[in-house]
Each structure stands twice: as structure tokens, then as C-alpha cells.
C-alpha positions, 0 to 999 in steps of 0.5 A, spaced: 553 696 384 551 696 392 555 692 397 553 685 398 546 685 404 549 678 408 554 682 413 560 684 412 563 686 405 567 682 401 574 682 404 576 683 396 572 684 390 578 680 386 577 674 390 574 668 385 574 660 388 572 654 385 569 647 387 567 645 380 573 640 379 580 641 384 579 647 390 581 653 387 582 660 389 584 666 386 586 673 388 586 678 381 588 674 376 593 670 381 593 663 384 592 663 392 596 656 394 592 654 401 597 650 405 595 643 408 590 638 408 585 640 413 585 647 411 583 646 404 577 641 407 576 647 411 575 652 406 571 648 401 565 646 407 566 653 408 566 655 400 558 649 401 555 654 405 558 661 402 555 667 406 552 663 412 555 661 418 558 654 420 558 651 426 564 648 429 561 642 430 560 641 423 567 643 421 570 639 426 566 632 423 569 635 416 577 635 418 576 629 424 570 625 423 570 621 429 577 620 431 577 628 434 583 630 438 582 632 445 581 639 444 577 639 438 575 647 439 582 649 439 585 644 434 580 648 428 582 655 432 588 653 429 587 651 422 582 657 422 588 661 423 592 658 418 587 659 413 586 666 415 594 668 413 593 664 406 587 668 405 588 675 408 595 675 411 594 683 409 588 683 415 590 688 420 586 688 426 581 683 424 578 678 419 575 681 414 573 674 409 574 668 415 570 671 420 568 668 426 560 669 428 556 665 433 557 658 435 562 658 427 565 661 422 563 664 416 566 665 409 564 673 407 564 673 400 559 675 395 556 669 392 558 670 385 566 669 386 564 661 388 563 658 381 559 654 383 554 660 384 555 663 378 554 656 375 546 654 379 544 662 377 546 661 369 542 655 370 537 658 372 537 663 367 538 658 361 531 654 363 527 661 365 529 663 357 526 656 354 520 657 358 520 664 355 521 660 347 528 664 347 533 658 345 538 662 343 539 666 349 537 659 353 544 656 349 548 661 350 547 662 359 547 654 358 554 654 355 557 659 360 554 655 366 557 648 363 564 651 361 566 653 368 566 646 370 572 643 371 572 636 374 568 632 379 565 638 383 568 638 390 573 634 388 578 630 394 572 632 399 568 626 397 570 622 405 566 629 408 559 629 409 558 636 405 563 634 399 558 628 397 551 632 398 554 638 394 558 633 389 550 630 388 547 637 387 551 640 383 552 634 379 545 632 377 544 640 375 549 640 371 547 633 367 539 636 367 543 643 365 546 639 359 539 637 356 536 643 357 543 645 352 541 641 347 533 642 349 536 650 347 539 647 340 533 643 338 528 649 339 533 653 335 533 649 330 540 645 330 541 640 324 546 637 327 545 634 334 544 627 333 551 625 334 553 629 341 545 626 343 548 619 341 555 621 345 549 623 352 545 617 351 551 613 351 554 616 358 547 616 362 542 610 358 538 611 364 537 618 363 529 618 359 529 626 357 537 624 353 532 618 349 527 624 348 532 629 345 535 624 341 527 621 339 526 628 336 533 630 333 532 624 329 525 626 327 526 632 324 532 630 321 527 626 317 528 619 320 522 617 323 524 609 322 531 611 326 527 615 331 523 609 333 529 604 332 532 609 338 526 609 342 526 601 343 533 602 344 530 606 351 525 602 351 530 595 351 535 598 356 530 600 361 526 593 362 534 591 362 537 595 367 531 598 372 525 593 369 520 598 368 517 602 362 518 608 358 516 614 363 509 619 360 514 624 356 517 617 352 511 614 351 507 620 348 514 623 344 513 615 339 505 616 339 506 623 335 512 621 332 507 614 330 502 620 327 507 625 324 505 630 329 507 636 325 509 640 331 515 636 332 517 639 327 523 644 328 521 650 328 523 657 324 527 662 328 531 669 326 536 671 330 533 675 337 540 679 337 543 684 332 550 683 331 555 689 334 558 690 339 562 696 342 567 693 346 572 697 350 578 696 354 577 691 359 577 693 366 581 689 371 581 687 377 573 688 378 570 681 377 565 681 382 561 687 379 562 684 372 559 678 373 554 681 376 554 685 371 554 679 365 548 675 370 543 681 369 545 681 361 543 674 361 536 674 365 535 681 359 537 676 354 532 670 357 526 675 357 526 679 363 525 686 364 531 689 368 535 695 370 541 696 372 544 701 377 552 703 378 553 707 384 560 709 388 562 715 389 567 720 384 573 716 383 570 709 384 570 707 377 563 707 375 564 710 369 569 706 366 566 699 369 559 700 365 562 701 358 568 695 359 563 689 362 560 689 354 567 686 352 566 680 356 559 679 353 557 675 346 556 680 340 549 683 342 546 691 341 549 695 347 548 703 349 551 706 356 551 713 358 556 716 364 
């Protein structure tokens, strides 16, 4: 797997951190505890703009906003110090992961160990493969994107300017991320989604695609008389919460659910993936090129033709990496070769 091309390596490839819920930083299956307040401020508008730089101006309206101390520069100096001995205490001669650049600072890490990340990709990934009329491969990268969610992202960084820009980005994709889920099951054919999609409804009303959805599963459960009592349902909440009509995609879905269109009908699928899977000791101490590893699968498994290259030199464990990421995957077909 080639080393990141952003600038410098990763300071270690065992290194995880997590915005999705409480700021979380791990090194190898351990938990890294980040002294102080302002340091874990620090860290988490670092964390928002991963593998870029950030300039001093920017962090210091984050730690102080307009109630700086009279040496603002030198004051984050210090906290910068303080982050870089909870991150990387064994750094030698320099920084390797804090690093200084420009007018900022700059956290080198590959975009995979934030969870964040890892979550926007495997969205990505699920929408690409309901585009491609692949749901099963859809539902499983949008179960993996969801489960990483662990609370309100940026959770306690709301007061600064990047916690609520990125608490709103990656909390409107993660509800568009669940219905694209549910989207995913209907497609497959579930039977059972109408009392999860009465529960989505219920926790965001306004959201039209949720009516849609629930519309369509009552539909094909074959109550067309309770499918269009829950399109009124919408219709009622709108005119009542925002004052408008339903949207196009509503008003379309009772018109053919009106007509029995008989494409709303659930359609026939088989399974896309055989069962069987040669799974081996796991490798430990290599999550960054797993998830690399597992984000590729999930693009094959969404319909997109790929290969995937493990280079190193003799010693570095290319051999043993390729056949134990399969152990982190769902049942699927796997052939390797060292």
C-alpha cells in the first residue's frame, strides 16, 4: 500500500481518532488521554481539516475567540507543545505528526485513521452501488458508515466555528446516509421495514425522502389504503410545520401508488456474493492499510473494477497483510496469492 502523497508519512500507521461522538485517539488498540481543554480543541480543528494546513489565525479564534491573551502566537506555541508530547512523546529530533507549515499547523495523517473519513468514503461507496442496482452491497457499506457513529459528531466543540460547520455537514450525511440504507433494503426486497421507517419518520417529519420510503414500504407490504393514509400524514405535517405542499418525489409516488403502478413493486433479487470465506489470523497493528484494504472491497462490491497493489520491501509484511484483511470482511468469495 504506497505511503500517503500529502507530505510527510504518517507518524504511525497505528494511529486512529474519532470526531463521530466524544474526540478519541488511539494508538494500536490503546487509548491516547489528550491533556487540557484547549488541546483537545486544538486537535479536533486540526482533526476538521486532516492532512492540510491550518492557520494560526484560525486555531486561535478556536482556543480564544475574541478574548485572545496578549501573545496569542506564543500562547498556542505552547499548547501545540503540549499536544505534540501527548501524541508523539517518542519524536526525537522533530515532529513528525504535529507539524509546523506555513503560516500553521498541519496534522500528517492519512485520512483513513479519522472515522470521519472513513465514514463520508463508505457513504460514497453505498450511493455509488444503489446507482449501479447493487443494494446488498449498498446496505452493507452503509451499515459499516453508520455503526462508526458514536454521538453528536464534534461533540463539546459546538462553541467553535469549525465544531458546528462540521457537526452540520456530517450530521445532515449521516441522516441522507440512512435513507440511502433503507433505500438499500427496500431495493433488496426487505419485508420488514415499515416499523424502523415509522421510528425515521417520527425523529425527522420533515424530512420528505422518510415519507417516501415508508409510502413505498406500506405499498409493497400490500396496503395501498395505509400507504396513502401516511402520505396525508406528510401532506398534514407539512402545511402544519412549513406551510407548503408535498415536493415532486411525493407527489409522483401517490399518483403511481393511485394507479398500482407495477413497478413499485418489490423487485426479485439473489443473493450477488457466494458464501465462503478464507478467514485467517488477524494482522494487528495495521489499520490504516486494512481500512484501506476494506474500503477497496466495498468499491468492487458496489460495481467498480479495481486492483489493488501491496508493495513493501522483504520483511515488511505484505504477505501476511493480503490474506488476514479478508477476516475483517462480510462472507464473500476471496482468492490472494503471495
Amino acid at each position: 500500500m504506497s505511503a500517503p502523497q500529502n507530505g510527510a508519512a504518517p507518524y504511525r500507521s497505528g494511529m486512529g481518532f474519532g470526531v463521530l461522538g466524544p474526540l478519541v485517539v488511539m494508538a494500536r488498540g490503546d487509548r491516547i488521554e489528550v491533556p487540557g481543554a484547549k488541546e483537545r480543541t486544538l486537535l479536533a480543528h486540526l482533526l476538521a481539516y486532516a492532512g492540510r494546513m491550518v492557520p494560526v489565525g484560525d486555531l486561535a479564534e478556536s482556543l480564544w475567540g475574541e478574548r485572545p491573551p496578549r501573545s496569542p502566537t506564543k500562547a498556542l506555541q505552547n499548547h501545540v507543545l503540549r499536544l505534540r508530547n501527548a501524541l508523539e512523546p517518542d519524536r526525537g529530533d522533530g515532529p513528525r505528526l504535529l507539524v509546523t507549515e506555513g503560516g500553521g499547523y498541519r496534522l500528517a495523517v492519512d485520512p483513513v485513521q479519522l472515522d470521519a473519513e472513513r465514514f463520508a468514503r463508505l457513504v460514497t461507496v453505498g450511493r455509488q452501488a444503489l446507482a449501479r442496482e447493487r443494494p446488498e452491497a449498498a446496505v452493507s457499506a452503509l451499515e459499516e458508515a453508520l455503526v462508526l457513529w458514536r454521538g453528536p459528531a464534534y461533540a463539546s466543540f459546538e462553541e467553535t466555528s469549525f465544531g458546528r460547520a462540521e457537526g452540520r455537514r456530517l450530521e445532515e450525511l449521516r441522516l441522507s446516509a440512512t435513507e440511502d440504507l433503507w433505500s438499500g433494503h427496500l431495493a433488496a426486497g426487505s419485508a420488514d421495514a415499515v416499523p424502523d421507517l415509522e421510528r425515521l419518520v417520527a425523529e425527522h417529519p420533515l424530512r420528505e425522502r422518510r415519507w417516501s420510503l415508508l409510502v413505498l414500504a406500506l405499498y409493497r407490504q400490500g396496503r395501498q389504503g395505509a400507504a396513502l393514509e401516511a402520505w396525508a400524514r406528510a401532506r398534514d405535517v407539512l402545511a402544519d410545520e412549513l406551510g407548503v405542499d408535498p415536493g415532486p418525489e411525493l407527489r409522483e409516488l401517490q399518483r403511481r401508488v393511485l394507479a398500482q403502478d407495477p413497478a413499485l413493486e418489490a423487485p426479485t433479487r439473489t443473493a450477488s456474493l457466494p458464501a465462503g470465506l478464507d478467514a485467517r489470523v488477524p494482522l494487528v497493528g495495521r489499520e490504516v492499510e486494512l481500512s484501506r484494504l476494506r474500503l477497496a472491497w466495498d468499491r468492487a462490491r458496489a460495481g467498480e473494477t479495481l486492483t489493488v497493489v501491496l508493495r513493501g520491501p522483504r520483511g515488511s509484511g505484505r504477505s501476511r497483510l493480503a490474506p488476514s484483511w479478508p477476516s475483517r470482511l462480510p462472507p464473500a468469495r476471496w482468492h490472494w496469492s503471495a
